[in-house]
C-alpha angles and dihedrals in degrees: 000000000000088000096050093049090051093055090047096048094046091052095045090046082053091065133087107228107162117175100285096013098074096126094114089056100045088049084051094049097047085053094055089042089041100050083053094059087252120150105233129206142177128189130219090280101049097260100155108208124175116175133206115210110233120215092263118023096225098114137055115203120184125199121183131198120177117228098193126084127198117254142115143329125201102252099169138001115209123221080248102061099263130137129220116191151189128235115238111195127344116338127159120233090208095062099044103075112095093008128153106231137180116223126205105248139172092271108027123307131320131212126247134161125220103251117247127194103253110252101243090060096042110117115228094244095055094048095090093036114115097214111233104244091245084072096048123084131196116235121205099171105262123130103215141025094250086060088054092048085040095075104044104279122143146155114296093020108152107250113191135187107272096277107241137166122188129171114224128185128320107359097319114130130193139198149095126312099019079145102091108356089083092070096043086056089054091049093065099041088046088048093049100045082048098045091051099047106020119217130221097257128055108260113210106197108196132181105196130195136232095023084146096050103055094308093258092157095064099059097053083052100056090044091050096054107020104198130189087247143338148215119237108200128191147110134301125207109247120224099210106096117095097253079051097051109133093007096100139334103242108122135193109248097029109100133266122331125239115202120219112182128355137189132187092196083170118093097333135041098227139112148128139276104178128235120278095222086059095042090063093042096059091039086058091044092049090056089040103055084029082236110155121235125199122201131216131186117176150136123250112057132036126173146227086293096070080068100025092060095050093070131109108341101350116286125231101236143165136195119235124181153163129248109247128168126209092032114188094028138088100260107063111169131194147156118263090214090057088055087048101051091039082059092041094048087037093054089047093058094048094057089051098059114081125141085299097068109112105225098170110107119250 
């Protein structure tokens, strides 16, 4: 499974998925489901849902996976070729001078690099600035505006960080858009262990769009399916690098992740405390696999479940995920055994729940 995880994750990071753009993903998504003899489906947003049809029919399990990443939008293009931009989700300014980018482009997607004051001609008092991204301007190489328009470039194109994957040592992996091609990957290998050997219950496997911008894909999922309860996967920021020490305890290397409690604070009030029925569900499978999982339960950040759970009557949900460091940037770094147990302790969970699964809180 670790080398096919490997393969699907490569081929997902090599993609340029920006919020709204995800269409790459999503064709890549309906291959995988489809050479499975899976039926797939989108909706008018880009939702991409593929089920597998469980032995009795008495159960509806959802598991999401966003296929969009944060990143950048042309604002502005100057008489002399260069490109202002917008941020879309959450990207860091600290991380954008001197970047390698992809812009959206008439055929495909072109390179460009965010533009740095040469060093020589840096002042002392600007060396330890971090520029605010409305200063910064992304160079492709054209030497007039007319060149940029030329090929296709225009205002609100989708601009990503330059998609890379690179295997370091052990079985750590780096790249862009871990966040959320983790749990993409997870969605094939999940769809083809249930398609080969069916579970009790109807698995709805569903890759959603715009999770970075308001989460607005989610929701309309949900709706569409309404399921008895659902899966959010997705990544969790590991603590075990030395500018981390003392901030949590999730480490690379050390299983799946089971959130606790999340909250956005930021913007919204909203957030996720995950169902008690699944809690317990994941705490049995993990003793029973001897899997180890790990639990998190912090303010900052919240998914697509803090909406998800809130449709139709209300759906018992949890959120799964996988420890990740240097998350937003676009060098996003785990650990290939973490994506495999989180598969193996998912799958687990999935094959205990049937018409007899309590998923009333109490």
């Amino acid at each position: 499974m670790k080398e096919s995880i490997a393969k699907h994750l490569e081929d997902l990071c090599l993609l340029p998925s920006l919020s709204g753009h995800e269409q790459l993903v999503s064709d890549y998504l309906k291959k995988q489901f489809e050479s499975l003899g899976l039926e797939v489906t989108r909706d008018v947003l880009g939702n991409t849902f593929a089920c597998v049809k469980g032995k009795h029919h008495d159960r509806k399990v959802m598991l999401t996976g966003h296929m969009d990443s944060p990143g950048l939008m042309v604002k502005t293009i100057t008489d002399e070729g260069f490109i202002r931009f917008e941020r879309v989700g959450g990207i860091p300014e600290k991380t954008l001078v001197a970047l390698r980018v992809a812009v959206q482009a008439k055929d495909g997607y072109v390179p460009g690099v965010i533009g740095v004051k040469s060093h020589h001609l840096t002042s002392a008092d600007e060396k330890y600035k971090v520029d605010k991204y409305q200063e910064l301007y992304i160079d492709i190489g054209c030497y007039s505006k007319k060149e940029v328009l030329d090929r296709g470039i225009r205002i609100g194109n989708a601009i990503t960080y330059y998609p890379t994957f690179v295997h370091l040592q052990n079985d750590v992996v780096s790249g862009t858009s871990f966040d959320n091609r983790i749990a993409c990957t997870c969605l094939i290998e999940l769809a083809k262990i249930f398609a080969e050997n069916q579970p009790d219950c109807d698995v709805y496997l569903v890759g959603t769009v715009q999770e970075e911008y308001t989460i607005r894909g989610a929701i309309t999922a949900a709706r569409i399916i309404n399921p008895d309860a659902i899966i959010c996967l997705d990544t969790e920021m590991a603590n075990d690098t030395p500018d981390l020490t003392g901030t949590g305890e999730v480490k690379l290397g050390d299983g799946p992740v089971m959130s606790l409690y999340n909250f956005h604070g930021r913007g919204t009030l909203n957030g996720t405390m995950p169902h008690p029925s699944l809690v317990r569900l994941y705490e049995e499978s993990a003793e029973e696999t001897g899997i180890n999982l790990q639990r998190v339960a912090g303010i900052g950040g919240l998914t697509e479940l803090a909406y998800m759970q809130l449709e139709g009557n209300g759906i018992a949900g949890i959120d799964i995920e996988v420890p990740f460091r240097y998350s937003h940037s676009c060098i996003e770094t785990s650990d290939l055994n973490d994506i495999v147990k989180t598969i193996q302790l998912t799958e687990h969970v999935i094959r205990k729940i049937n018409k007899d699964t309590d998923l009333i809180s109490r």
